[in-house]
N, C-alpha and C positions, 0 to 999 in steps of 0.2 A: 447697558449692554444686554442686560437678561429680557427686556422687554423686545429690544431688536430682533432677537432670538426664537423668540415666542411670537413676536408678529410674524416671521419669515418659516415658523414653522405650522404656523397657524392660515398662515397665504400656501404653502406648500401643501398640505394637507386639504384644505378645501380645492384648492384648485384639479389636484390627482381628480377629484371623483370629475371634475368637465375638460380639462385639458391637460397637456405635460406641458408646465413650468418653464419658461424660458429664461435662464440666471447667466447675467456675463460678470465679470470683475475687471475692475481698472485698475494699473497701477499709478498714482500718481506722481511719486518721485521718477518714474523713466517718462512720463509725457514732458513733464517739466526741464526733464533733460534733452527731448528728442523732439517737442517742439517748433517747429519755424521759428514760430513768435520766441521764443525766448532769446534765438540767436541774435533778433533785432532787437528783442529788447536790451539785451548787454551791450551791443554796439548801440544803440540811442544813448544808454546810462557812460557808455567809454566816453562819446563828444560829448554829453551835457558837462563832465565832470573834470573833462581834458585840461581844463584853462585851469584852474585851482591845482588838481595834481601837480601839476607844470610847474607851477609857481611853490611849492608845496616842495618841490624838487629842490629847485633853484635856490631856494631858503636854507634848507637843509647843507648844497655843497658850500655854498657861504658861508654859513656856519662853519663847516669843517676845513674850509680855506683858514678861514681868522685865526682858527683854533690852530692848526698847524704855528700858522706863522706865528702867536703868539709863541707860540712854546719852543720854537728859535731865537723868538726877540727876547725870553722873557730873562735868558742869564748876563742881559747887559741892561735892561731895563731897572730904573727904580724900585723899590716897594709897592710905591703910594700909583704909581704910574702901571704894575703889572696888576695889581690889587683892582685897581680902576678896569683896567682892559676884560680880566677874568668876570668882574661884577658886568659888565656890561656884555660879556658875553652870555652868561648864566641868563639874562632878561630875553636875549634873544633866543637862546632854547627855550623858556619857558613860554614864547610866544610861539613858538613851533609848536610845541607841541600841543599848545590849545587848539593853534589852527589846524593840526592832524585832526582831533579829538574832534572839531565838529565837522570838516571834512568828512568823516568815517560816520559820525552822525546824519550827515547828509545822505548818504551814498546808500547808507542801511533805510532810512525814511524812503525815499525814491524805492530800492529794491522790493521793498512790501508793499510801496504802493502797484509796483510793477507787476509785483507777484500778483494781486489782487485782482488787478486784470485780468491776468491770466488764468487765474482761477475762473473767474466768470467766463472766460471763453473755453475753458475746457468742459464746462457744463451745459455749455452752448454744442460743444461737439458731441457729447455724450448725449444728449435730446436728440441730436439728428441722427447719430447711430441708432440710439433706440427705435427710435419710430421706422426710421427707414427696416430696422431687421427685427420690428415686431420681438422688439424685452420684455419681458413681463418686471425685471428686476438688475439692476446692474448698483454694485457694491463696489467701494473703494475705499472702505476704512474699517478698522476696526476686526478683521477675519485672520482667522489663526489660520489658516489654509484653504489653497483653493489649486484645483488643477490645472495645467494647462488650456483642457478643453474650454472653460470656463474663461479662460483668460484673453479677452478682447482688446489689451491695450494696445497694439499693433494695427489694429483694427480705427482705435479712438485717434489715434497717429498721424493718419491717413486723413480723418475727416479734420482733424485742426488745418489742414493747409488751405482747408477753403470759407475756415471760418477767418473772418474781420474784425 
């Protein structure tokens, strides 16, 4: 951090004596929110992931069908006969919820890889801002404060819609 610092005050400083310093700031958590791309990308990750949810579902109200009716049947049922039904129900929650667990594993993999994307395209729109509006420097991490003036991500917003 302290080098960032010194290099930004050190480009600051040399540049005073031949130009004034051109500095924007991005936000990245509101591009990521106010992006195109990411609306699509949630809806791509909704259908990829539709048919397993679904099913994922359907497991789940079965489960809680049996369960019910076990525990209607279970004060005319046997021992060895409700003992059996209870055990075979316990295998199928525990098969639920492994298939949750990788499920949600799934979903989290896909999402970083999505993200990932995205991130590459948003540094794709920050290059065309820049050059288009002549930056000497545009930051988006790591600043304890920055002003509005400075603050172009509204700006970076605008140019995601025509990046691909």
């Amino acid at each position: 951090m302290k080098k960032i610092f010194t290099a930004i005050l050190l480009m600051v400083s040399m540049s005073a004596a031949y130009a004034e310093l051109k500095i924007g700031f991005v936000q990245i958590d509101q591009i990521l929110k106010q992006a195109p791309q990411t609306a699509i990308s949630n809806k791509n990750l909704s259908k990829e992931f539709k048919v397993k949810t679904d099913k994922l579902k359907k497991a789940i109200l079965s489960l809680q069908t049996k369960a019910e009716k076990l525990k209607k049947n279970s004060l005319t049922m046997d021992d060895v006969s409700r003992q059996a039904k209870q055990r075979e129900l316990q295998l199928v929650q525990i098969d639920i919820q492994r298939d949750e667990r990788e499920l949600k594993e799934d979903i989290n993999l896909r999402k970083r890889e999505e993200m990932n994307v995205l991130q590459g395209k948003i540094n794709i729109a920050i290059d065309k801002f820049a050059t288009k509006e002549k930056y000497d420097l545009i930051l988006y991490q790591g600043v304890a404060f920055t002003s509005d003036a400075v603050n172009i991500t509204k700006d970076v917003i605008k140019v995601m819609s025509t990046v691909k």
